[in-house]
VEXFI-343651 format. One record per residue (C-alpha): residue in one letter; y, x, z; residue number from 1. Coordinates in Angstrom, 1 decimal, decimal comma. Layout:
<"A" <Y X Z> NUM>
...
This chain:
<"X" <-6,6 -15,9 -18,0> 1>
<"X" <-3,1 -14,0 -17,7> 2>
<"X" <-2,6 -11,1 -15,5> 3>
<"X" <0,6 -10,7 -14,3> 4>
<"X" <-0,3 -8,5 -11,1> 5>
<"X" <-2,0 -5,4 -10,1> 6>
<"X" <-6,0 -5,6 -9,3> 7>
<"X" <-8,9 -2,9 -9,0> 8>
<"X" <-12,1 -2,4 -6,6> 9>
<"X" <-13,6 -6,3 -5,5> 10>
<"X" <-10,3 -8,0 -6,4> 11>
<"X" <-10,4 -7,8 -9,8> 12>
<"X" <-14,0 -7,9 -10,1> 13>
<"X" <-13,9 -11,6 -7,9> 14>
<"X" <-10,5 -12,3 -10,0> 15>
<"X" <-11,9 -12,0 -13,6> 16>
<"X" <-15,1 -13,3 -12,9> 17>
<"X" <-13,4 -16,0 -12,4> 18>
<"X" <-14,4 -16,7 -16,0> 19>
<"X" <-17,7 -16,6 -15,8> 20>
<"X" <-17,7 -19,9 -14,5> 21>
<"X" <-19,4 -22,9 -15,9> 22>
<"X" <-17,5 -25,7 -17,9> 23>
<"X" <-17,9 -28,1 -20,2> 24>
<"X" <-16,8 -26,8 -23,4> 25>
<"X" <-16,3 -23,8 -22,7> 26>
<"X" <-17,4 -21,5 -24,8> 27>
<"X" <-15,0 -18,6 -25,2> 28>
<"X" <-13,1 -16,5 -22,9> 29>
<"X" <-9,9 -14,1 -22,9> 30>
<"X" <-8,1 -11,9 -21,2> 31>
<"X" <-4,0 -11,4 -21,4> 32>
<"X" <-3,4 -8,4 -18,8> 33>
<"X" <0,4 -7,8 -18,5> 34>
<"X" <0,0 -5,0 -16,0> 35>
<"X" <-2,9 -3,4 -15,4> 36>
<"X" <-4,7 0,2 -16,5> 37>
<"X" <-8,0 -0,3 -18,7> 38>
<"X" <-9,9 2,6 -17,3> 39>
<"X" <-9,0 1,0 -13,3> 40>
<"X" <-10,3 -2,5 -14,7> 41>
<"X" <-13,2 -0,5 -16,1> 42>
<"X" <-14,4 1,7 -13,0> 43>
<"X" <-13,6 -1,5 -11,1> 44>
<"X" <-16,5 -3,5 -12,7> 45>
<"X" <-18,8 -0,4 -13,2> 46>
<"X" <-20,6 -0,2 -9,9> 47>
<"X" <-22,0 -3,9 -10,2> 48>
<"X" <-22,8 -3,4 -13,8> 49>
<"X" <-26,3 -4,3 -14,7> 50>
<"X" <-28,2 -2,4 -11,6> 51>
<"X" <-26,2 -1,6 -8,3> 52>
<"X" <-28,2 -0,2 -5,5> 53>
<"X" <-27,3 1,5 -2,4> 54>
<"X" <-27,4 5,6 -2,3> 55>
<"X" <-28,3 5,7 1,2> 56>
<"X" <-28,9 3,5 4,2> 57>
<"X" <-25,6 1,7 5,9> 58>
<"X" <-25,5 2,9 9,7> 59>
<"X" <-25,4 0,1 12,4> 60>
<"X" <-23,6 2,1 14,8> 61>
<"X" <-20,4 2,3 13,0> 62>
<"X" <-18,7 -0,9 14,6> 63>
<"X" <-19,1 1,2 17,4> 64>
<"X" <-17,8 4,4 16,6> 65>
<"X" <-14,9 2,3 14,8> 66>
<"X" <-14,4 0,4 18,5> 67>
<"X" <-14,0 3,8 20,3> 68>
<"X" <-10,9 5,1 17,9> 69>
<"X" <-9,3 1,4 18,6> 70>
<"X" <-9,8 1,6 22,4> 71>
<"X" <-7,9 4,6 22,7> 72>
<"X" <-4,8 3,8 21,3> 73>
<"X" <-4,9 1,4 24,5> 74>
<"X" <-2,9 -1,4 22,5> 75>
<"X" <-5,1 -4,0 23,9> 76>
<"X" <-6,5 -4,7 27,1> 77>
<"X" <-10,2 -5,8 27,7> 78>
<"X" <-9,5 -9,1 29,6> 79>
<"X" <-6,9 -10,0 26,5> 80>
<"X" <-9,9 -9,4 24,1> 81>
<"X" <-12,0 -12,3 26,3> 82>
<"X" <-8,9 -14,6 26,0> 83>
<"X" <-9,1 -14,5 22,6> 84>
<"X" <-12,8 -14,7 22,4> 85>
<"X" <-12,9 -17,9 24,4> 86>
<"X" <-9,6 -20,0 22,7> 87>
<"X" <-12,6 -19,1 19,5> 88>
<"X" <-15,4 -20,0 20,8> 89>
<"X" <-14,0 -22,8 22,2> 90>
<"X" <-11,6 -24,0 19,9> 91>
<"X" <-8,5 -24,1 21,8> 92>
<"X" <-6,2 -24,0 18,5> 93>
<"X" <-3,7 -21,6 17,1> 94>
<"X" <-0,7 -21,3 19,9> 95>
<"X" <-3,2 -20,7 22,2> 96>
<"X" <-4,8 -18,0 20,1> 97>
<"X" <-1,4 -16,5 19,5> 98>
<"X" <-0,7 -16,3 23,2> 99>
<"X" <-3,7 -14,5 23,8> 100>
<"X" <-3,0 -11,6 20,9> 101>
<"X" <1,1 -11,8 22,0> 102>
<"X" <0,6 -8,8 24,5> 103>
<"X" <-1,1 -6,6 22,2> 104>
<"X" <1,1 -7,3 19,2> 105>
<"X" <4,6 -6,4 21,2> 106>
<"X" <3,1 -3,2 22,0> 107>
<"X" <1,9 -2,4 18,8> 108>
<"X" <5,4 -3,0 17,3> 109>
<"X" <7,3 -1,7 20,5> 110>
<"X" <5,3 1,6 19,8> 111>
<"X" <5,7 1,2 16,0> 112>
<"X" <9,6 0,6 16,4> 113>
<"X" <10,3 3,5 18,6> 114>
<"X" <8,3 5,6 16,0> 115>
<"X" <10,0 5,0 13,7> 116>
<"X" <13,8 5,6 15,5> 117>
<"X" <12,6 8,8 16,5> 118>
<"X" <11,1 9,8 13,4> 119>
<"X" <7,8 10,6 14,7> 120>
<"X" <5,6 10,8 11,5> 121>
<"X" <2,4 11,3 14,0> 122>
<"X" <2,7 8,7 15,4> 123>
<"X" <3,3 6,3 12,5> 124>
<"X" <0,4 7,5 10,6> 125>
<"X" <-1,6 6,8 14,1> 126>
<"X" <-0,3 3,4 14,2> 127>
<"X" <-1,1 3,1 10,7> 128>
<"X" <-4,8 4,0 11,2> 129>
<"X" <-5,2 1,6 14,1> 130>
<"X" <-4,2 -1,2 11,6> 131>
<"X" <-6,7 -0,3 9,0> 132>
<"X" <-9,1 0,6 11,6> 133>
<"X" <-8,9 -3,2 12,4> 134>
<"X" <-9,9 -4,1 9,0> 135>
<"X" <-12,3 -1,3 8,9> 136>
<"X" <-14,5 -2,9 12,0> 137>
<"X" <-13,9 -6,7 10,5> 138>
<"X" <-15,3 -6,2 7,5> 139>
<"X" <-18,0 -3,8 9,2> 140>
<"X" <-19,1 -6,1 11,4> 141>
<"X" <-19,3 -9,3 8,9> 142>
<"X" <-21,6 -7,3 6,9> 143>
<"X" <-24,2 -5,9 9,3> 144>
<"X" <-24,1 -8,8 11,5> 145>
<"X" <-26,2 -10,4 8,6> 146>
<"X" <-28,8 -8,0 8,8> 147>
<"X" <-28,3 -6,6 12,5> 148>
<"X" <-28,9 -8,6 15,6> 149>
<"X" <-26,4 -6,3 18,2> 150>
<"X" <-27,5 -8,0 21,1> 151>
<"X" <-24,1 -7,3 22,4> 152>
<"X" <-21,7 -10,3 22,7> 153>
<"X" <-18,5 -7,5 23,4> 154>
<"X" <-18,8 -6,8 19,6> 155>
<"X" <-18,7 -10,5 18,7> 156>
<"X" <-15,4 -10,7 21,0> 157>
<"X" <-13,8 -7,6 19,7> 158>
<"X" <-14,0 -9,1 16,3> 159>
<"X" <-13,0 -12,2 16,7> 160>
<"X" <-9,7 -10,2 18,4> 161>
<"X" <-9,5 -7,6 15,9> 162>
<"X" <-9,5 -10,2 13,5> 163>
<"X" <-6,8 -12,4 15,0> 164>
<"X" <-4,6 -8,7 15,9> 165>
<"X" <-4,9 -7,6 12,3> 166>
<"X" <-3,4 -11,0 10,9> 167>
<"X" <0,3 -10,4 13,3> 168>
<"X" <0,7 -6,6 12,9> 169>
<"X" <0,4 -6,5 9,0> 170>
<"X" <2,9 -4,3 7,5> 171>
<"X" <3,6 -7,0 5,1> 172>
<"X" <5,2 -9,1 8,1> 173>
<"X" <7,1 -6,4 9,2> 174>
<"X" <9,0 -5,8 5,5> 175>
<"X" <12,4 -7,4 4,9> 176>
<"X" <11,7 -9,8 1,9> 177>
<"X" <13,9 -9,0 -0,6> 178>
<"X" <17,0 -11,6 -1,1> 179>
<"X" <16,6 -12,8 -4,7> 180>
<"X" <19,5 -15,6 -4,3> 181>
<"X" <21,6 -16,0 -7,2> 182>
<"X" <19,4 -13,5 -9,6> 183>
<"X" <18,6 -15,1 -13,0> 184>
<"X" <16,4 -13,4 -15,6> 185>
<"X" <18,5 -12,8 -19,3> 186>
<"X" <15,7 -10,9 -20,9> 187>
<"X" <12,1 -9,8 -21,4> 188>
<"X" <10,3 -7,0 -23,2> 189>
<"X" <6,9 -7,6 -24,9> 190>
<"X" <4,9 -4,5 -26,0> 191>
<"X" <2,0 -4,5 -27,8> 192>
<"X" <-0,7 -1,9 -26,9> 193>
<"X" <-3,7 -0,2 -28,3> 194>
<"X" <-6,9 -2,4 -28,3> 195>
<"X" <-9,5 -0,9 -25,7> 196>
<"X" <-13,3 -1,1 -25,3> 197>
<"X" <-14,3 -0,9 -21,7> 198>
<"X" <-17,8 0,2 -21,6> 199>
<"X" <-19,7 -0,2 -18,5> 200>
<"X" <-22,8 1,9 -17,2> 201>
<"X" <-25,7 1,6 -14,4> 202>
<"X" <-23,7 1,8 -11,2> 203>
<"X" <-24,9 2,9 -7,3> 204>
<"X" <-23,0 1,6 -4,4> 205>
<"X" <-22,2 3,8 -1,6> 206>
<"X" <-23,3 2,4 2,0> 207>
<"X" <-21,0 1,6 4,9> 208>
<"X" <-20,3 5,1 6,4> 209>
<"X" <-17,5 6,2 9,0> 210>
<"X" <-15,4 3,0 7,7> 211>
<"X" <-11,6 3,6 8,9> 212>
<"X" <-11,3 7,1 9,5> 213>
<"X" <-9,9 8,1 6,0> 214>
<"X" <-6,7 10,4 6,4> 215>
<"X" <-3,4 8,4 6,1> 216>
<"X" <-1,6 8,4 2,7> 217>
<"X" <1,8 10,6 3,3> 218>
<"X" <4,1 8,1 4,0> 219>
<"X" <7,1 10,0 1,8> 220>
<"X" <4,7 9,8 -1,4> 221>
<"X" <3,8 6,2 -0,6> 222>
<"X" <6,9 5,0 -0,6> 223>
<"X" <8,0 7,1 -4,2> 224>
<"X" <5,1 5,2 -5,6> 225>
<"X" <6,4 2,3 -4,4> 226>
<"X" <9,6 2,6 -5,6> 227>
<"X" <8,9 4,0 -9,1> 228>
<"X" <6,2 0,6 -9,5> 229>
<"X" <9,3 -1,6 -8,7> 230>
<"X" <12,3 -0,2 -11,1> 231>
<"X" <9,0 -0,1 -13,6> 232>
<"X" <9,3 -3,9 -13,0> 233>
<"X" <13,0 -3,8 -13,3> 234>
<"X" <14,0 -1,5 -16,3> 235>
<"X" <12,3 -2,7 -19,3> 236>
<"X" <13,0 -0,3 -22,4> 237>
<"X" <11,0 2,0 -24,4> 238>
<"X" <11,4 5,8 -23,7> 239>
<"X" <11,4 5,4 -19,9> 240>
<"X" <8,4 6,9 -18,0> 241>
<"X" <7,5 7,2 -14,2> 242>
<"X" <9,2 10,5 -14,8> 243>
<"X" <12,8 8,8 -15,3> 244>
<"X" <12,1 6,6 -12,8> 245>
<"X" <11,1 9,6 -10,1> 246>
<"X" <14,3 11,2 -11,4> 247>
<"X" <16,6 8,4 -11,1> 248>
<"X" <15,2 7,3 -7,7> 249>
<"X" <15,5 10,4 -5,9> 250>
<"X" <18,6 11,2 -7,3> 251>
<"X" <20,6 8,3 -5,7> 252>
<"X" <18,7 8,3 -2,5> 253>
<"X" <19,2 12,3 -2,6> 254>
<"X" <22,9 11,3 -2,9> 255>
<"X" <23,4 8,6 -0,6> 256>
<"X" <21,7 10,4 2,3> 257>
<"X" <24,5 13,1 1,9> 258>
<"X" <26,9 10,4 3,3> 259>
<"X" <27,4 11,4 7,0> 260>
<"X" <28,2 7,5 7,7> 261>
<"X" <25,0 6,7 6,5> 262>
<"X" <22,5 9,7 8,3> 263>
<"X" <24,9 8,1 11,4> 264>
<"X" <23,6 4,3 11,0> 265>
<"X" <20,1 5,3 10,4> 266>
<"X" <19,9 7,6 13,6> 267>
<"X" <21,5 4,2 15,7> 268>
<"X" <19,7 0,9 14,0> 269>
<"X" <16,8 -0,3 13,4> 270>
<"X" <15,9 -0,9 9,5> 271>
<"X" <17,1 -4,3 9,6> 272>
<"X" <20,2 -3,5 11,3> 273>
<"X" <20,9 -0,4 8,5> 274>
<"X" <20,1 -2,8 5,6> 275>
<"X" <22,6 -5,4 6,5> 276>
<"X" <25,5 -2,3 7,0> 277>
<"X" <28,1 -3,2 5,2> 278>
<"X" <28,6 0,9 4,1> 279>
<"X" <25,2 1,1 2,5> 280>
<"X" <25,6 -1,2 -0,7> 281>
<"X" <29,1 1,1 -1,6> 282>
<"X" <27,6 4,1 -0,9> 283>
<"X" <23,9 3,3 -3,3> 284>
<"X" <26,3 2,1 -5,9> 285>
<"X" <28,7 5,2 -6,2> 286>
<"X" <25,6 7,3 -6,4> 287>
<"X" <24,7 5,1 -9,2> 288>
<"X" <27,9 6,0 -10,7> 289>
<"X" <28,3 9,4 -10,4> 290>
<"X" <24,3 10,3 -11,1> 291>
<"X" <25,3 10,0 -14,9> 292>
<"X" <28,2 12,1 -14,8> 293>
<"X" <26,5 14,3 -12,5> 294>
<"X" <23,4 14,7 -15,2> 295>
<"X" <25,7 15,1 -17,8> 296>
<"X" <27,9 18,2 -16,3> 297>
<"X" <24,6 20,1 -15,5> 298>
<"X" <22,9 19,6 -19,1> 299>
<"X" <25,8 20,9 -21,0> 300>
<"X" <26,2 23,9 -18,7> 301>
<"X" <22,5 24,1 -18,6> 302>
<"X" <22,2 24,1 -22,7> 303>
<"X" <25,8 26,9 -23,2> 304>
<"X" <24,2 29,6 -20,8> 305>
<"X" <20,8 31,5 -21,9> 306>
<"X" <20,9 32,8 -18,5> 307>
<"X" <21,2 29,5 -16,8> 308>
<"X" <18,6 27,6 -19,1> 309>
<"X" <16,0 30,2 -18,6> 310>
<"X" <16,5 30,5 -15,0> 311>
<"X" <15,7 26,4 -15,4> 312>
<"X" <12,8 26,9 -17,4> 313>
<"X" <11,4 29,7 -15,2> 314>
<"X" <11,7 27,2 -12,4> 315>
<"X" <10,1 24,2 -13,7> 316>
<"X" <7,7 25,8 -15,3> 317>
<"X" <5,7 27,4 -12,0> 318>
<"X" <6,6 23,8 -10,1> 319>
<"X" <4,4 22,3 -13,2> 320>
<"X" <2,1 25,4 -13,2> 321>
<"X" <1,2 25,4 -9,2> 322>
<"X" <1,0 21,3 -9,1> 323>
<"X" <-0,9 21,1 -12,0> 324>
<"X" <-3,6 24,0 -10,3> 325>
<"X" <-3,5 21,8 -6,6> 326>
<"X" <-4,3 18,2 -8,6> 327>
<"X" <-6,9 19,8 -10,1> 328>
């Protein structure tokens, strides 16, 4: 099998099991992972490892509780939740299905849209929450339904909404794709790494507890992770680390949002409005530009004063001292 992707948690566990599947001839199996950490891979397969059991007993109620947080962010009405439920249960195909969640989708984006024109970080990460929450009761509710007679057919429809909600408010459909047209590949880097022995132990599961109510990830760090995983995928060359990338990322962003034109556009568009500006590609490329001279100016300056280079050293060194004591 060859990885060419990220995976960890159930993904890769279902992915490279994959294997483990019966043939004829096969006798021999192997593993060429382009991408992925050996220690996520590892912890990954750990809890199902020989012996998983659960550390405590799942609670029923937590479709409910997970319900309650949906309802109030009034996105969906109760009557649009029986549409739905009925074009299921009684198989009235996909446009009709659509219709039923259309209501509750434009609200969810209108809401998500003006968010994120008026910069309001609260209510983003609220949105956010609502959209995993979806998940959070599906997934719920598949598992204890096995086990759990609710007795309660408003649970049955609210996941057969949720379910069909979740699939037209997923932040993947609201992402510009990225125009590849007319990009060819000239090159590829293979590097060979150290040999590692993943060694798996015992492994206890943790039971379904209050599923969907995990604290949004800070939607500024998110998208620096993001970034620095994608010119990873796009500079290939020994000696670059997530530390270059950070640099060279929030340098030229850092630089381009200096541009009054540009602060201007993003204040008055939407983001696919500011993307096709015609101002933006000049402005990301001359901070391209100057970001090497820029570097340059300040490291000889930086290495002729004693004064200057300590002052730098001083500075770095608490920033690495105080985040190193919070991560810890």
């Amino acid at each position: 099998m060859y990885v060419d992707k990220k995976l960890s948690g159930v993904t890769a566990v279902q992915t490279l099991s994959r294997l483990n599947r019966m043939a004829t001839g096969k006798d021999t199996t192997f593993v060429l992972d382009f991408v992925n950490d050996p220690e996520v891979i590892r912890s990954s397969f750990d809890p199902y490892f020989k012996e998983a059991k659960l550390s405590a007993v799942s609670d029923p109620n937590i479709v409910h509780d997970i319900k309650a947080k949906l309802d109030s962010l009034h996105i969906y009405e109760e009557y649009e939740v029986d549409a739905a439920a009925a074009v299921e249960v009684f198989k009235k195909g996909n446009n009709a299905l659509t219709a039923a969640v259309a209501p509750g989708k434009e609200r969810f984006n209108k809401r998500y849209n003006a968010a994120l024109l008026e910069g309001d970080g609260v209510e983003l990460d609220r949105l956010d929450l609502f959209r995993g929450d979806l998940t959070a009761f599906i997934n719920a509710y598949d598992f204890l339904s096995q086990i759990i007679n609710y007795e309660d057919t408003s649970v049955e429809k609210h996941a057969l909404y949720y379910r069909a909600l979740a699939r037209v408010i997923r932040e993947d459909i609201r992402r510009i794709p990225i125009d590849l047209a007319g990009v060819a590949m000239i090159g590829y880097g293979i590097k060979k790494h150290d040999t590692q022995n993943l060694t798996l132990g015992d492994g206890v599961l943790d039971p379904i507890t209050a599923s969907g109510s995990k604290k949004p990830v800070d939607p500024v760090l998110a998208r620096l992770f993001e970034a620095v995983n994608q010119l990873n995928q796009l500079f290939d060359g020994d000696g670059l680390t997530n530390a270059d990338m950070m640099g060279f990322y929030e340098h030229v962003k850092g630089k381009a949002g200096e541009n009054a034109k540009i602060t201007t556009q993003i204040a008055a568009n939407t983001e696919q409005q500011f993307l096709a500006s015609p101002d933006l590609g000049s402005t990301v490329t001359n901070a391209i530009v100057t970001s090497g001279t820029n570097f340059e100016s300040m490291v000889t300056e930086a290495l002729n004063s004693d004064t200057k280079l300590a002052k730098i050293i001083e500075l770095i060194g608490r920033a690495l001292y105080r985040d190193g004591r919070e991560a810890a």
